[in-house]
C-alpha positions in Angstrom: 1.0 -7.1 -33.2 -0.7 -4.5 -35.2 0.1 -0.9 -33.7 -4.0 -0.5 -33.6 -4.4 -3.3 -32.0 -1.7 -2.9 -28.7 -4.1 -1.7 -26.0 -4.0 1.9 -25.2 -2.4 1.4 -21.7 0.9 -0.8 -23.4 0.7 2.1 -26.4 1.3 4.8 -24.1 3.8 3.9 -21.8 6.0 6.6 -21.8 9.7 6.7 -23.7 11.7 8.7 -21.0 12.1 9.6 -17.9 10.8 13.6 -18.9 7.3 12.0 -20.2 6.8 10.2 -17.1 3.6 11.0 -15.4 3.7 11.3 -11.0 6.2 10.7 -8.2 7.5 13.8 -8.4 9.1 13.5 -4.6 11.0 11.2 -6.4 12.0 12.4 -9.7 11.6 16.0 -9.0 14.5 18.4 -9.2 16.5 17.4 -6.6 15.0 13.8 -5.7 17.3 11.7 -4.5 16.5 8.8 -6.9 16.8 11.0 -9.7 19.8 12.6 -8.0 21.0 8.5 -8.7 20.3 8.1 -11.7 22.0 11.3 -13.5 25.0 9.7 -11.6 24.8 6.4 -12.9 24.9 5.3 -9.6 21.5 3.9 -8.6 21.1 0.8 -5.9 19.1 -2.1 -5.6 15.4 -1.1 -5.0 12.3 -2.0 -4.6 9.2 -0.3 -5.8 6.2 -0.1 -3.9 2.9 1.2 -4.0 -0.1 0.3 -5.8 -0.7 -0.9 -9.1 -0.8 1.2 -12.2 1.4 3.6 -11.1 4.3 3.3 -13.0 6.4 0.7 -11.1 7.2 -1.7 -14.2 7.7 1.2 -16.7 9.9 3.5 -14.4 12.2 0.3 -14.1 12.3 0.3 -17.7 13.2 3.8 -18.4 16.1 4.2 -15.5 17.5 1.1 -17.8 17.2 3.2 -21.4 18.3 6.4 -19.8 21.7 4.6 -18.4 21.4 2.1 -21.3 21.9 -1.1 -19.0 20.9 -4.8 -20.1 16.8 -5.3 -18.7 16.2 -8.6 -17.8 12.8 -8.9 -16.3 10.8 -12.0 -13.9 7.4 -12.2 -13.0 7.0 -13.5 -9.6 3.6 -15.1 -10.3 5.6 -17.6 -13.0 9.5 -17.7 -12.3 10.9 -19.8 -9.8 14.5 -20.5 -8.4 15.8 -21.9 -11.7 14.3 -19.2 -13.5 16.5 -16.7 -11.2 19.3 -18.8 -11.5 19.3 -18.8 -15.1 19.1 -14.7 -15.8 21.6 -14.3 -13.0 23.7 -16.5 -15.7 23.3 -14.3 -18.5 23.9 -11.5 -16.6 27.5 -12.7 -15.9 28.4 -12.4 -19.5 27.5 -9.0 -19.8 30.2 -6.8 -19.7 28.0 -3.3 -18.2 25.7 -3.4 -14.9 22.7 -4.8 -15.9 19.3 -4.9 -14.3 16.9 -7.5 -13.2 13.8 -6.4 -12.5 11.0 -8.9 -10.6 7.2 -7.9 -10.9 4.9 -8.5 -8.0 8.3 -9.9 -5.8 6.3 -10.1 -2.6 4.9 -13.2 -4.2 8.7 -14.8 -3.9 9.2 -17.6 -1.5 12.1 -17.1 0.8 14.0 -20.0 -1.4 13.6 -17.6 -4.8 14.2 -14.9 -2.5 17.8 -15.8 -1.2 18.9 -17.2 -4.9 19.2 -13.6 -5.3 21.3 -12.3 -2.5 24.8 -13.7 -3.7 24.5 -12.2 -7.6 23.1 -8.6 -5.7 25.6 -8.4 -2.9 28.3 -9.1 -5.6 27.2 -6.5 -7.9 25.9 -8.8 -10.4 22.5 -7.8 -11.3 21.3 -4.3 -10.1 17.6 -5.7 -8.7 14.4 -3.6 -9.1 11.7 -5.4 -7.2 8.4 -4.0 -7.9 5.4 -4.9 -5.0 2.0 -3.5 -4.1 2.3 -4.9 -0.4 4.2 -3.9 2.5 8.1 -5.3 1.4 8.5 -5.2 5.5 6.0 -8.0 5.6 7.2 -10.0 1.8 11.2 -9.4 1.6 13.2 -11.5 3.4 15.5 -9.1 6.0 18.8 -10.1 3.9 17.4 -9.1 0.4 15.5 -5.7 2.3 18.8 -4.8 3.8 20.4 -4.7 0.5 17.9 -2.6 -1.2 16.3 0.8 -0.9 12.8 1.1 -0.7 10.8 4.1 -2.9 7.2 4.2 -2.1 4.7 5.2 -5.3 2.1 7.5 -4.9 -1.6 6.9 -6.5 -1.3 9.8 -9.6 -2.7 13.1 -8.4 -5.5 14.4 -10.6 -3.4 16.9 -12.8 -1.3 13.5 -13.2 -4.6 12.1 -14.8 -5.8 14.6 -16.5 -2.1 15.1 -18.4 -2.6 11.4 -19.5 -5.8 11.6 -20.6 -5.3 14.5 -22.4 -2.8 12.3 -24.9 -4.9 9.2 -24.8 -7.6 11.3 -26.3 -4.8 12.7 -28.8 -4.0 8.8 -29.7 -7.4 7.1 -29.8 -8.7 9.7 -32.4 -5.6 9.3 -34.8 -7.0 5.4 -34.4 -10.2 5.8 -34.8 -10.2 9.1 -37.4 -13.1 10.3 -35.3 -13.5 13.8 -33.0 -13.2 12.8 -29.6 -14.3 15.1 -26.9 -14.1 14.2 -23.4 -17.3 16.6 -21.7 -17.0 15.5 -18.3 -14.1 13.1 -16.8 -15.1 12.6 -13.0 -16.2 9.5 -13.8 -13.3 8.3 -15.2 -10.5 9.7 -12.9 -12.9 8.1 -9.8 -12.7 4.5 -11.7 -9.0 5.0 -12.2 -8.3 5.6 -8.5 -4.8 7.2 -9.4 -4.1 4.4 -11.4 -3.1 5.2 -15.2 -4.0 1.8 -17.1 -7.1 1.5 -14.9 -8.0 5.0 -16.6 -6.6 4.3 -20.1 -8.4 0.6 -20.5 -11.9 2.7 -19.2 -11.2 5.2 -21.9 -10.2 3.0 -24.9 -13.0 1.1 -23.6 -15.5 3.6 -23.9 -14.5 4.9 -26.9 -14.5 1.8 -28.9 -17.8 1.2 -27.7 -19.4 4.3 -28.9 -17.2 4.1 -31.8 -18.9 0.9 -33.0 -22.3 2.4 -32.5 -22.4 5.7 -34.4 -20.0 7.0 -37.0 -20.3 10.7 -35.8 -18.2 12.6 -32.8 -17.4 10.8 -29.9 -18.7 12.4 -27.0 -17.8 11.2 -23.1 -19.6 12.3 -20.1 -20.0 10.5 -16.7 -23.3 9.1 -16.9 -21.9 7.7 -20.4 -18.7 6.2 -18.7 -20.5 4.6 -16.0 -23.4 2.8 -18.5 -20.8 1.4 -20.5 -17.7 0.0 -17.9 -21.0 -1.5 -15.7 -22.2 -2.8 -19.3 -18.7 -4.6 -19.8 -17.4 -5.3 -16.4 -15.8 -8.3 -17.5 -13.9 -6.9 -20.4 -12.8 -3.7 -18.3 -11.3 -6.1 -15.3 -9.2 -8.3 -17.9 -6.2 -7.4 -15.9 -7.7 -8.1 -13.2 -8.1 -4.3 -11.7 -10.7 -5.3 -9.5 -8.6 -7.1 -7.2 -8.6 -4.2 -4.7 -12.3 -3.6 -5.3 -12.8 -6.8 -3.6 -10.6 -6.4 -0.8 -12.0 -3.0 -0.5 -16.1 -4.9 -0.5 -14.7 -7.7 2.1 -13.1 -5.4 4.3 -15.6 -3.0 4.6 -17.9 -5.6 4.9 -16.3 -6.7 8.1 -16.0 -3.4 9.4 -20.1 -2.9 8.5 -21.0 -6.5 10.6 -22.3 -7.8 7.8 -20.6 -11.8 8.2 -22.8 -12.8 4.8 -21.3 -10.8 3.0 -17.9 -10.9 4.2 -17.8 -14.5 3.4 -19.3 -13.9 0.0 -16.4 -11.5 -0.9 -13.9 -13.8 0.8 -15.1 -16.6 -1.4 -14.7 -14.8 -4.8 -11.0 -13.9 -3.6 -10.6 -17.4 -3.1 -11.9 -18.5 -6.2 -9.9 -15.7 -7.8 -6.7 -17.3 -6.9 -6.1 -14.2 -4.3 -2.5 -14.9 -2.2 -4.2 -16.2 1.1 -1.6 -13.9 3.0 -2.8 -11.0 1.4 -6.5 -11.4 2.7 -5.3 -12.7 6.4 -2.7 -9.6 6.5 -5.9 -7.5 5.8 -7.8 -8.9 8.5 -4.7 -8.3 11.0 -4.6 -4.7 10.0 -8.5 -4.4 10.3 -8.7 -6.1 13.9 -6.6 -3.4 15.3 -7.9 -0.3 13.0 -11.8 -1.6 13.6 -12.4 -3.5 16.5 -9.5 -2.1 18.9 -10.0 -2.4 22.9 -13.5 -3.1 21.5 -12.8 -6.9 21.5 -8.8 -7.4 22.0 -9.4 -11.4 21.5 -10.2 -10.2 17.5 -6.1 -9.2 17.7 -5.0 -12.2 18.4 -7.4 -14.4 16.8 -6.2 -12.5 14.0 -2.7 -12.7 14.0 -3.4 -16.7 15.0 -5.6 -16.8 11.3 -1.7 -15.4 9.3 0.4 -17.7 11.1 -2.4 -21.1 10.8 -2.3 -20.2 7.1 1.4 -20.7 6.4 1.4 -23.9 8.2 -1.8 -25.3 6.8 -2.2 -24.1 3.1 -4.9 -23.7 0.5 -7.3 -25.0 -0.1 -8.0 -26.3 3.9 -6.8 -22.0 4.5 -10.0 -21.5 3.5 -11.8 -22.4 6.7 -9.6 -20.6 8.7 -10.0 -17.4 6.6 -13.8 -17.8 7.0 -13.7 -18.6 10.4 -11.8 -15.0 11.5 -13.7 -13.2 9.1 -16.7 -14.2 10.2 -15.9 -13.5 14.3 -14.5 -10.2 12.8 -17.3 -9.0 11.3 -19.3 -9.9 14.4 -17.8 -8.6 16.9 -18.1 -5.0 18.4 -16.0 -2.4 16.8 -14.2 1.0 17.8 -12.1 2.8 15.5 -10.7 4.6 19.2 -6.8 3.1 18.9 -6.4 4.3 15.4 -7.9 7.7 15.9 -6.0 8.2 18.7 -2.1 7.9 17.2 -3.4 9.3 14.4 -4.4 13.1 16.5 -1.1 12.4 18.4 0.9 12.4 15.2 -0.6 15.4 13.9 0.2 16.9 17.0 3.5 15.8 16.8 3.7 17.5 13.8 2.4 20.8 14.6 4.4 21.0 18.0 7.3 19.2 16.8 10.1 18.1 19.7 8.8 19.2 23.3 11.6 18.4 25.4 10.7 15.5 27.8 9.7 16.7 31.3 12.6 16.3 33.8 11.1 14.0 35.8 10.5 11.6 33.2 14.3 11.4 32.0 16.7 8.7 32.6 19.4 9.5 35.2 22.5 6.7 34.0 24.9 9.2 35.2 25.9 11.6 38.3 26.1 14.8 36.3 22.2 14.1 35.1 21.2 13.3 38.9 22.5 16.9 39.7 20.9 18.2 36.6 17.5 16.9 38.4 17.0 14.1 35.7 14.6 12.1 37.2 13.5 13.6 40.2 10.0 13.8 41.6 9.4 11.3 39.5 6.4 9.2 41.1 7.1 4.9 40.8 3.5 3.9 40.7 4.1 0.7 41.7 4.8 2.5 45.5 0.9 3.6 45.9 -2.3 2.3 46.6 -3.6 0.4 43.2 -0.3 1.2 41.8 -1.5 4.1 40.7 -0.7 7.9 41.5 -1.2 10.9 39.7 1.5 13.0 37.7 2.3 14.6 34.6 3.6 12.4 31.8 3.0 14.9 29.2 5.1 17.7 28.5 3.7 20.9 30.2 2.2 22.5 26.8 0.3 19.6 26.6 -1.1 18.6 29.7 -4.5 18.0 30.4 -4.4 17.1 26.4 -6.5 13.9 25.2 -5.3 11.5 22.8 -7.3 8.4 23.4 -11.3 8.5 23.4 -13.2 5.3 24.5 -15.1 3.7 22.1 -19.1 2.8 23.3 -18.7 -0.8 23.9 -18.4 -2.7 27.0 -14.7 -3.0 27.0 -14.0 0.6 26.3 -16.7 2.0 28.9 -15.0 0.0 31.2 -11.7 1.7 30.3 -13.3 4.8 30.3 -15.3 4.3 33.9 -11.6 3.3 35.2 -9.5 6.0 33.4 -12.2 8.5 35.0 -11.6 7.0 38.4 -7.7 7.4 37.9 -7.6 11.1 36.5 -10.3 13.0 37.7 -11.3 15.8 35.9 -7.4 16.1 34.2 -8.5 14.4 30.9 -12.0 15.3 31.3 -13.1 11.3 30.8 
């Protein structure tokens, strides 16, 4: 293909690991994965984190900078022959090679264990790259063998840095004076992802390109007129993937069921892994409906497992039918807020020692050390209920947990009120 004609985003992938943009807690002066790779010695991995952040191109350069045979899959069109067939080739080659899988959450657990034998025996060195939890995707044999790097969304000087070249590279293709005014616009359509930013800019300057012959000039009213203008050309990758997500989910969590199902429907029609979306919902009826409506939980987590068993295109109804009882039931954010002040407590006050009477006594030496005593067995009272300190004493009296303003959680609140007084001030 013509060098002009290579789109921005595939021109400017980076050569070596120094021109690499982000995930500097990884390839930072002293990261342990770049600690690996200046040794030579890097493991199996999997990358994960969302898309356009260098997952496919860092693979890419760890195999130039130790100069180790790429073989690449793409979940989405390989299957177990496929695997089979690379982990052939790779026999032959005399170095450590690597075999890197795009989006290998989309594996079934068949692909998945045609890989273990050639990884546990050193044949291929895998890089899995995935934008969903690998918990959730990799089977526990194939996680096991593999260390797990989360990538970060690209920080603003991240984007800026890119952009600043992509300006550098579209005006020696176009001959024209390009001058970027304003990029707001731009870095909040990117969302931290690079090709999400480079295909808005090449877009936008081939557009104005076309219409004038003068200087190119890019501010954010401009930017937004022309990627709403050419939605369809922007999303060729299919970038809008986690738009959508983002429009049904917070559709849900707005009790809005029409539009819920609308968004659910162009998923569906989008070919969107049915997992994906009932995995969302899971999430959501613990972060957004809580104590709120604890049946949403489990009608949930019935909705993932249904799907397995009962596959497209009859998934459909089931996905419907949870997101429409999600996104009408009562919701309360309370469970989520609450681990969420805990943890940064946590992190402020770091390890309070557990209060004696809380400890386990297993042996006579912590009986003497008064390792469990005073300590209160609730089942013993009235209601089986009594009052005592369960938090360490800097903390007591400290809440974690507010009730939402539903039924459910009013009830809670009425009978945690009942329970502890004034002590938590419910």
């Amino acid at each position: 293909m013509d060098a002009l004609h290579i789109p921005l985003a595939e021109a400017m992938r980076p050569n070596t690991l120094e021109d690499y943009a982000g995930q500097k807690h990884l390839l930072g002066e002293g990261a342990m994965l770049r600690q690996a790779i200046q040794n030579g010695k890097i493991p199996s991995m999997i990358f994960w984190g969302p898309p356009g952040v260098g997952k496919t191109t860092l693979a890419l350069l760890i195999s130039n900078r130790l100069q180790w045979p790429f073989f690449k899959l793409s979940a989405i069109n390989s299957g177990v022959k496929e695997v089979r067939d690379v982990i052939e080739k790779a026999r032959q080659v005399p170095t450590s090679c690597i075999l890197f899988i795009d989006e290998i959450h989309r594996f079934s657990k068949n692909q998945q264990d045609s890989l273990l034998g050639a990884v546990e025996a050193g044949i291929v060195t895998l890089i899995g790259a995935t934008t969903e939890n690998p918990s959730f995707e990799v089977i526990s044999p194939l996680l096991s063998r593999c260390q797990v790097y989360i990538l970060k969304p690209l920080e603003e000087d991240d984007l800026q840095g890119i952009l600043n070249r992509a300006v550098e590279t579209m005006r020696q293709r176009t001959g024209r004076t390009i001058r970027v005014e304003e990029s707001g616009a731009l870095f909040h359509i990117s969302g931290g992802d690079a090709r999400k930013l480079l295909n808005a800019f090449e877009l936008c300057v081939n557009t104005l390109a076309d219409r004038s012959d003068g200087e190119i000039v890019l501010d954010n009213k401009t930017v937004q007129t022309i990627i709403q203008q050419n939605l369809q050309i922007y999303d060729k990758g299919g970038e809008m993937h986690y738009d959508i997500i983002s429009a049904f989910i917070k559709s849900i969590r707005g009790s809005d069921p029409n539009a819920a199902v609308y968004w659910l429907a162009r998923m569906i029609a989008g070919g969107e892994d049915p997992k994906f979306i009932a995995r969302r919902m899971l999430i959501l009826a613990s972060e957004d409906i809580g104590n709120a409506n604890p049946n949403a939980m489990l009608l949930a987590s019935d909705c993932f497992q249904a799907i397995h068993v009962i596959g497209m295109p009859e998934a459909r109804i089931i996905l419907s039918q949870t997101a429409i009882y999600l996104a009408c039931s009562p919701k309360s954010n309370a469970s989520y807020l609450a681990i969420d002040k805990a943890l940064a407590e946590v992190e402020k006050s770091r390890d309070l020692p557990v209060p004696l009477h809380l400890r386990n006594a297993p042996t006579r030496l912590m009986k003497d050390l008064s390792y469990g005593k005073d300590y209160k067995y609730a089942h013993d009272f009235k209601g089986n209920f009594v009052e005592q300190d369960f938090l360490p004493p800097e903390l007591r009296g400290t809440r974690f947990y507010e009730p939402g303003d539903n039924a459910r959680e009013n009830e809670l609140r009425l009978r945690l009120r009942q329970w502890w007084k004034e002590k938590y001030r419910y």
